[in-house]
C-alpha positions as CSV (number, residue, x, y, z in Angstrom):
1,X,163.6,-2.5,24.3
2,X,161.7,-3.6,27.5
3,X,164.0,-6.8,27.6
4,X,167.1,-4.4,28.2
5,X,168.4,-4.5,31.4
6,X,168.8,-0.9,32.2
7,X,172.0,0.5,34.0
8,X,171.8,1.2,37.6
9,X,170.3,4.5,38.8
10,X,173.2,7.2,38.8
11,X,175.3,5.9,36.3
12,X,176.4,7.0,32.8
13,X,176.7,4.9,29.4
14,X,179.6,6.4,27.4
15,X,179.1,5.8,24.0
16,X,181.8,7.2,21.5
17,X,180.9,10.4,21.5
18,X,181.1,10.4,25.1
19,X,183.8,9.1,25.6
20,X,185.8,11.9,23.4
21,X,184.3,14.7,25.4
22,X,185.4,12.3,28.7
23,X,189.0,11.8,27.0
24,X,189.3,15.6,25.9
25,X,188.7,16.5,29.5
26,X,191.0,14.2,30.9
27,X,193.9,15.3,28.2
28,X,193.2,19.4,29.4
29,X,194.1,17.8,33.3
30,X,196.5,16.4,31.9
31,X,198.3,18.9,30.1
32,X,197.3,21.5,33.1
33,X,199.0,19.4,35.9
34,X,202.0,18.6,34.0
35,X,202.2,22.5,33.1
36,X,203.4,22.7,36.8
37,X,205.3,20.1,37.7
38,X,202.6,17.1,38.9
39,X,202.9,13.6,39.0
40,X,200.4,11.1,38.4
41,X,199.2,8.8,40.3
42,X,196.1,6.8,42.0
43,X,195.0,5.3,45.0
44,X,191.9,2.3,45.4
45,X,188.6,2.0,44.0
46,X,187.8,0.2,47.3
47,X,188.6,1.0,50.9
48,X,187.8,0.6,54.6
49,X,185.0,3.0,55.3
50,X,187.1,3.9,58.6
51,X,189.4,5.4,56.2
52,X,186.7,8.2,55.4
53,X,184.8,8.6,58.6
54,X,188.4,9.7,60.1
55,X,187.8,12.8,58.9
56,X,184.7,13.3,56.4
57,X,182.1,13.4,58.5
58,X,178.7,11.1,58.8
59,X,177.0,12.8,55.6
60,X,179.9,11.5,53.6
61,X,180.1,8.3,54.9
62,X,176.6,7.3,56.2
63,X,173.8,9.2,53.8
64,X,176.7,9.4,50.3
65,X,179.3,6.7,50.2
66,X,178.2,3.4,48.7
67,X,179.0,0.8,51.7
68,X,178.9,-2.4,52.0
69,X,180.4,-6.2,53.7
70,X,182.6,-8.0,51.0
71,X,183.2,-11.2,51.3
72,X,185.3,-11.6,54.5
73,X,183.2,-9.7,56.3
74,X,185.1,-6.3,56.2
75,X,183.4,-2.8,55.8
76,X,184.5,-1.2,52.7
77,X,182.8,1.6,50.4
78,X,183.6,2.6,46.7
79,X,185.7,5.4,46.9
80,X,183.7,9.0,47.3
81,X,186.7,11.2,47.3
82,X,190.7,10.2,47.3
83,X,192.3,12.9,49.5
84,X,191.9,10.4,52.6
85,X,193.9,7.7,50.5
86,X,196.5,10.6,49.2
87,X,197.5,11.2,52.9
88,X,197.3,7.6,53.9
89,X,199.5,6.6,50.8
90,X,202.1,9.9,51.7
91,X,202.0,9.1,55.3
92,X,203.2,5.5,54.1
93,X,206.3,6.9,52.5
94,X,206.9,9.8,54.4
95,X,210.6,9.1,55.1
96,X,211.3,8.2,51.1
97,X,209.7,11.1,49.3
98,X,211.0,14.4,48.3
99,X,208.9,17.5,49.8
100,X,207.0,19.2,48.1
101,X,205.2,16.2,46.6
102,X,202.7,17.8,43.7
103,X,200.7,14.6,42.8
104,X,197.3,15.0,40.4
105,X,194.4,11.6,39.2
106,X,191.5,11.7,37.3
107,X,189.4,8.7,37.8
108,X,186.5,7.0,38.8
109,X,184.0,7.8,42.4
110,X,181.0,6.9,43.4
111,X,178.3,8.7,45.7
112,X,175.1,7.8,46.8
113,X,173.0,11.5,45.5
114,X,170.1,12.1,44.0
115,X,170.9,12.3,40.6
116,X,169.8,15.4,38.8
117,X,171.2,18.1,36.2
118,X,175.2,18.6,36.9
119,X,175.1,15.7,39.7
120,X,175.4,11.4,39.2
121,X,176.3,8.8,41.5
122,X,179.2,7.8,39.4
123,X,181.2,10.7,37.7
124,X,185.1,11.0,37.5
125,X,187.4,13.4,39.1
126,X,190.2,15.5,39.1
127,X,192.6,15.5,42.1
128,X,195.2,17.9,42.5
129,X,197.3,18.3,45.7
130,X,200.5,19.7,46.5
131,X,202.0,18.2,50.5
132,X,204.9,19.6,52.5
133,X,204.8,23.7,51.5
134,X,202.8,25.5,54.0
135,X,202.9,29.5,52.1
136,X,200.0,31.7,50.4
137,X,202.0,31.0,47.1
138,X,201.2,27.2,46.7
139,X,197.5,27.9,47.6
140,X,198.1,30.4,44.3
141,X,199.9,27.7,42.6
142,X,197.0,25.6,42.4
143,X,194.3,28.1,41.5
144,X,196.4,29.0,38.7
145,X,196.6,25.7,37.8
146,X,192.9,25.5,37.7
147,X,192.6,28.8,35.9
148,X,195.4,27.4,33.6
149,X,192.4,24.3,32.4
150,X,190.2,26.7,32.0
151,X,192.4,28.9,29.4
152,X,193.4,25.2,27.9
153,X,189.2,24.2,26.9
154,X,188.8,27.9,26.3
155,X,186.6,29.2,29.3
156,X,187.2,32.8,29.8
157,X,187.3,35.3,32.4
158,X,183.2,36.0,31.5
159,X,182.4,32.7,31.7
160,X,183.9,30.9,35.1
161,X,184.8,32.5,38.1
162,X,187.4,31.5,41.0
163,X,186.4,32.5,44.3
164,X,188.7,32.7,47.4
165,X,188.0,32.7,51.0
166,X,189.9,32.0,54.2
167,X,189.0,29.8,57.4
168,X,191.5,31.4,59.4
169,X,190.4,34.9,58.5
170,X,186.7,33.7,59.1
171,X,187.9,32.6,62.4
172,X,189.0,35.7,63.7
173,X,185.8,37.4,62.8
174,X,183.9,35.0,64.6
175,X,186.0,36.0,67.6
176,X,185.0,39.1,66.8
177,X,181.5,38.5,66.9
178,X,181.9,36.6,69.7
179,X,180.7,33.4,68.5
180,X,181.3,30.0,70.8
181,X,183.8,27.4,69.8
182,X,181.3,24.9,69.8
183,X,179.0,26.4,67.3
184,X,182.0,27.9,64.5
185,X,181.3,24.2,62.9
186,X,177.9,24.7,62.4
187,X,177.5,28.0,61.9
188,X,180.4,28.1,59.3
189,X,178.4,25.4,57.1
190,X,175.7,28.0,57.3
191,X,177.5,30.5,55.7
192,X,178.7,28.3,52.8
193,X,175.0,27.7,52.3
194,X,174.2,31.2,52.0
195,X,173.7,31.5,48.6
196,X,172.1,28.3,48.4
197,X,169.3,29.4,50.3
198,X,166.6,31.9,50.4
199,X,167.6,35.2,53.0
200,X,164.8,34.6,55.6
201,X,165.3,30.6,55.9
202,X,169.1,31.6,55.9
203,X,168.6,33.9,59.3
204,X,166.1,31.7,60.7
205,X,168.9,29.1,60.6
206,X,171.2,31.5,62.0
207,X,169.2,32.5,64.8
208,X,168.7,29.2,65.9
209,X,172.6,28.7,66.2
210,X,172.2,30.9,69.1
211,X,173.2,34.4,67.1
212,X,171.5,37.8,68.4
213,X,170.2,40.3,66.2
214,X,173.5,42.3,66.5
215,X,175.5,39.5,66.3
216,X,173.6,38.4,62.8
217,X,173.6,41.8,61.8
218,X,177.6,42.3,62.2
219,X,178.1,38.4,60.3
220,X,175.4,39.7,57.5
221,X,177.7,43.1,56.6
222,X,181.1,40.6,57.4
223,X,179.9,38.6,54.6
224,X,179.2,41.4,52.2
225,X,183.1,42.9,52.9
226,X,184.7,41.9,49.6
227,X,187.6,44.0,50.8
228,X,187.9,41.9,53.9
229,X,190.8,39.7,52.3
230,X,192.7,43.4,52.8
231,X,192.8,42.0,56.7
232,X,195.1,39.5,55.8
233,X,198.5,39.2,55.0
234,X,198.2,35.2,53.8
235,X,195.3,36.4,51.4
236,X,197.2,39.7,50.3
237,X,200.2,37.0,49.2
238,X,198.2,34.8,47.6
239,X,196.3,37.5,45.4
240,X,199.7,39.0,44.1
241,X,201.1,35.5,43.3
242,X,197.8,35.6,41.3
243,X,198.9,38.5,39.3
244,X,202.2,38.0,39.3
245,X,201.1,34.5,37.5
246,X,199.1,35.9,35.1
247,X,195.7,34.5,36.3
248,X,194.1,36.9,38.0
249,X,191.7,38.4,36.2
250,X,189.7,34.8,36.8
251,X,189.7,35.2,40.7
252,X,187.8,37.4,43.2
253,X,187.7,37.3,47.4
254,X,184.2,36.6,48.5
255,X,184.1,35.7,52.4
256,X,181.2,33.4,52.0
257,X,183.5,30.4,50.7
258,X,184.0,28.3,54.0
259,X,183.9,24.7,52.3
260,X,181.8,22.0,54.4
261,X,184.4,18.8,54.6
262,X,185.7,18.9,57.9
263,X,189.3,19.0,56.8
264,X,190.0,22.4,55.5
265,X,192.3,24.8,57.5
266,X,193.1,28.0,55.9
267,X,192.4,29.6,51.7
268,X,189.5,27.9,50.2
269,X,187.8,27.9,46.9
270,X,185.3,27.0,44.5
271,X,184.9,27.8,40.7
272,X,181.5,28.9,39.1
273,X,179.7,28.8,36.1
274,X,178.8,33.3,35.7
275,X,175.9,32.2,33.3
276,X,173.8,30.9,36.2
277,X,172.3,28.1,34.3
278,X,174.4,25.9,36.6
279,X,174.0,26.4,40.4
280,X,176.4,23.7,41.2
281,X,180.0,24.7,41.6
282,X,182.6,23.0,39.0
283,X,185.6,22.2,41.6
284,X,186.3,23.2,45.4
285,X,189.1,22.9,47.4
286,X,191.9,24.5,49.8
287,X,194.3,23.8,52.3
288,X,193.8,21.0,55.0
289,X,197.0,20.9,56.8
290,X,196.0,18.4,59.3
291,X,194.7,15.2,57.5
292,X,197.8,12.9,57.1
293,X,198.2,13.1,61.4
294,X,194.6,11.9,61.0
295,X,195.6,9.0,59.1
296,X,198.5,8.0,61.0
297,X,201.6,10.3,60.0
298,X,203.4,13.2,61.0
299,X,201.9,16.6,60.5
300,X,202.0,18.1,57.2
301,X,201.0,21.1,55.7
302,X,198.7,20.4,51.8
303,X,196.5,22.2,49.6
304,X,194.4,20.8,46.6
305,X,191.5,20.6,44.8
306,X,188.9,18.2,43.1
307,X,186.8,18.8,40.2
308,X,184.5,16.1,38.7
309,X,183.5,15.9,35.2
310,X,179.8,16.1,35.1
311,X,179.4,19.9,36.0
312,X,182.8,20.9,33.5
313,X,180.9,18.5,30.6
314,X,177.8,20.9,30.7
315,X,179.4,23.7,30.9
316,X,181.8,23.1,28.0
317,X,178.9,21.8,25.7
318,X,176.7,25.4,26.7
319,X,180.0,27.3,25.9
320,X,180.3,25.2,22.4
321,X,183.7,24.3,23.6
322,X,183.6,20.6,22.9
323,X,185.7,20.1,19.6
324,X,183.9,18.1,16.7
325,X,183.4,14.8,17.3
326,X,185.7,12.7,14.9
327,X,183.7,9.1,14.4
328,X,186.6,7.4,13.7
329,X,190.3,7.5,15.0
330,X,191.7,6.3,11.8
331,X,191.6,8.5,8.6
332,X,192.6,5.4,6.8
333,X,190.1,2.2,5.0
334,X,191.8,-0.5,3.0
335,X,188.6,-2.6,1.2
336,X,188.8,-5.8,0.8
337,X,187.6,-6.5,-2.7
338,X,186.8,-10.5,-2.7
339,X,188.1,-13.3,-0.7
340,X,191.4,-14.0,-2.6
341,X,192.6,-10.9,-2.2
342,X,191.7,-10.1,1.6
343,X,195.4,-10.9,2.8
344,X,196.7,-8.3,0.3
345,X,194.5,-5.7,2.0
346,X,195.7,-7.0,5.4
347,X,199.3,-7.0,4.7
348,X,198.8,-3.2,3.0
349,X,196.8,-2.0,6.2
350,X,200.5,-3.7,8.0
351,X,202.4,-1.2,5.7
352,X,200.8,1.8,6.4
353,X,200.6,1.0,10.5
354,X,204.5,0.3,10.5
355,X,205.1,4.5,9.2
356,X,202.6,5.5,11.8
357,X,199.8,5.5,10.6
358,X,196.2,4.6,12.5
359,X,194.3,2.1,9.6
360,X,191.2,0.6,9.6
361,X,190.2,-3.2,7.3
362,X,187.2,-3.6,6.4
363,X,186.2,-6.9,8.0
364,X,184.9,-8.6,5.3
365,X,184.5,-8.5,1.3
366,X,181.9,-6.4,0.5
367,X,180.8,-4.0,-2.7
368,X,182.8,-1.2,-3.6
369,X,179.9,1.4,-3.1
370,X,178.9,0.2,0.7
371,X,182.5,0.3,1.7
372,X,182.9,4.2,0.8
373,X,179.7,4.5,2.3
374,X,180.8,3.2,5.6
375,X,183.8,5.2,5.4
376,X,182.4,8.4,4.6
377,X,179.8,7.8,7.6
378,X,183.1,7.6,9.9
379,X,184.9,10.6,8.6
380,X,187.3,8.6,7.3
381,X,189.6,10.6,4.4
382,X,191.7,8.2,2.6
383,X,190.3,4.7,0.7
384,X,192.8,2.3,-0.8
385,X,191.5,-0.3,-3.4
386,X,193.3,-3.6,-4.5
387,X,191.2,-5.0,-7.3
388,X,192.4,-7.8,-9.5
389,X,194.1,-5.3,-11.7
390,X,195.8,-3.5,-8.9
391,X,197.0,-6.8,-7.2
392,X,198.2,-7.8,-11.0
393,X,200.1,-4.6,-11.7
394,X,201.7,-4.5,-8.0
395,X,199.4,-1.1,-7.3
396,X,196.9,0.7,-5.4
397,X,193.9,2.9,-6.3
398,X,193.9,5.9,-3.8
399,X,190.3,7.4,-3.3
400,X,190.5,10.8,-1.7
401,X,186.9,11.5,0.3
402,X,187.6,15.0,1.0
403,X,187.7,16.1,-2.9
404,X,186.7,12.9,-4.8
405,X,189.6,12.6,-6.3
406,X,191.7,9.1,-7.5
407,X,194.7,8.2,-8.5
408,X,196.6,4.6,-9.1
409,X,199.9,4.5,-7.1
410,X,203.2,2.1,-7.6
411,X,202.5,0.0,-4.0
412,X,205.9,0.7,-3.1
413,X,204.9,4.4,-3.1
414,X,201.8,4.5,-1.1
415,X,202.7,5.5,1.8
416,X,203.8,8.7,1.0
417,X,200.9,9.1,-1.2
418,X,198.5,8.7,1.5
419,X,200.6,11.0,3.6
420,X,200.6,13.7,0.9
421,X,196.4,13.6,1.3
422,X,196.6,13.6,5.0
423,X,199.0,16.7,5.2
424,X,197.3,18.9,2.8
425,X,194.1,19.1,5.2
């Protein structure tokens, strides 16, 4: 083992079984997007690091992206996140496409973290946006498409939460309060930190923004106002599209969702795990309606979320959500008795793939006994023998795994023979 070369710090090995829970997220996006109407699509692995410090601030692109010179001499990074490519890619075509665009990916990113429970340096992601509608009901469109993944792996209402907030609403309390335009960025990364951090470091922070002990006091019971969302008519609109979309029993107003990328205009959210045993939160997003200027196009209203794998993956193996790993993805083994007669196994594994069937050879002639063996290992089902007296007769022996049971088939009949064993499970 000391000879292995070990995989770079951050990244992930998916072996089988990994990959399944990997695919069976991706295929829940899937089916979740296309519920509502999205598109797929995808954008680089690799672009100019301009492209993200446009708009995602230094942490992003100095302490998290991976950056580096390639070989004309051009600073690029892996891709951290892919809503800067999505508005450099619409602002491209923004004469040709048909508003609203609803466009979703789930693919590769890479970011420079400290790896630790819920958090790699390589994970993959689900993006979801919808460009051109600027109206409380498309920020409800894509929670409920979010809530609609989480009905889809089985999450309930107990287990995962949606929480909604509003940077425009936020905004006016800070007018309320007072607070100087030059300190609302700071100050409203602070309170998307709150529960993050311990009450006394939270308010020493906050007093060293410059807010007085009314001021704090005021921002403290803001923050605690549940019913605050009642204040506004955007956030009144997008809670009864909520209900009137059948999802709301998964979402609550809490004022202390802000979101920290610089982007984000108005509704905001982020989902979380109600067990606790995962502090991270499993997606975030809202509305950023003035990125694709940013990038060179004409102004135009979006809303959209990402949510990476790694976080969802724990959460759906604490929940025993995952469904049973299936070793193999064929339920069929042709056995190849002894060298003369490996093409006949070939050409009856050919057969059975032309009616649609997934069939696996085994590679090489072997005993009878090890090749069950290996094929009860994989979870295979069906077995199909062609001995000397089979290949003399025109027949195949058909070795059901899931009851024991044989039987000796014309070979002109064996394909609905081994669909007859495959149907009755």
């Amino acid at each position: 083992m000391k000879n292995i070369i070990q995989p770079v710090k951050g990244t992930r090995e998916f072996y089988p079984e990994d990959m399944a829970l990997r695919n069976f997220i991706n295929d829940k996006v899937r089916q979740a997007s296309q519920a509502f109407g999205y598109q797929e699509w995808d954008g680089p692995f690799i672009e100019p690091i301009d492209l993200y410090a446009a708009k995602s601030g230094d942490e992003l692109v100095k302490k998290q992206s991976f950056v580096f010179n390639d070989r004309g001499g051009d600073l690029v990074a892996l891709r951290p996140e892919l809503t800067p490519s999505l508005a450099r890619m619409i602002a491209k075509r923004q004469n040709e496409l048909s508003f609203p665009v609803r466009w979703w990916s789930f693919g590769p990113f890479w970011r420079y973290e400290q790896p630790q429970r819920g958090r790699s340096r390589e994970f993959f992601q689900w993006n979801i946006d919808m460009l051109g509608v600027d109206s409380p009901e498309s920020d409800a469109e894509l929670i409920a498409v979010a809530v609609t993944f989480f009905k889809l792996v089985g999450l309930k209402p107990d287990q995962v939460q949606i929480r909604v907030g509003d940077r425009r609403l936020m905004e006016t309390q800070f007018d309320s309060l007072g607070i100087p335009p030059e300190n609302r960025m700071e100050l409203s990364g602070l309170v998307d930190r709150r529960t993050k951090m311990r009450p006394e470091a939270w308010e020493t922070n906050a007093s060293e923004l410059g807010l007085t002990a009314e001021q704090l006091g005021s921002l403290k019971s803001i923050l605690a106002n549940n019913d605050l969302y009642k204040s506004s008519e955007s956030l009144l609109r997008v809670f009864a599209t909520l209900e009137a979309l059948g999802v709301r029993d998964y979402v609550v107003f809490d004022p202390n969702i802000m979101r920290g990328l610089l982007y984000y205009t108005g509704t905001v959210f982020e989902a979380f795990d109600l067990s606790g045993s995962l502090p991270r939160a499993i997606f975030g997003g809202g509305r950023y309606d003035n990125l694709l200027a940013d990038v060179g196009g004409e102004p135009l209203p979006a809303v959209g979320f990402a949510m990476g794998d790694v976080v969802i993956g724990l959460l759906l193996k604490e929940a025993s959500l995952i469904p049973p790993y299936v070793p193999a993805p064929s339920s069929v083994l042709v056995t190849v008795f002894d060298d003369s007669l490996i093409l006949e196994s070939y050409s009856l594994a050919a057969t059975l793939r032309q009616s649609g069937m997934n069939v696996m050879v085994y590679p090489e002639p072997a005993k009878l006994p090890k090749q069950f063996k290996f094929a009860d290992k994989l979870g295979i089902e069906v077995v199909l023998v062609i001995g000397p007296d089979e290949a003399a007769s025109g027949k195949v022996t058909v070795k059901n795994l899931r009851d024991g049971s044989q039987q000796t088939v014309e070979r002109s009949e064996i394909v609905p023979a081994v669909r007859r064993i495959l149907e009755s499970g």
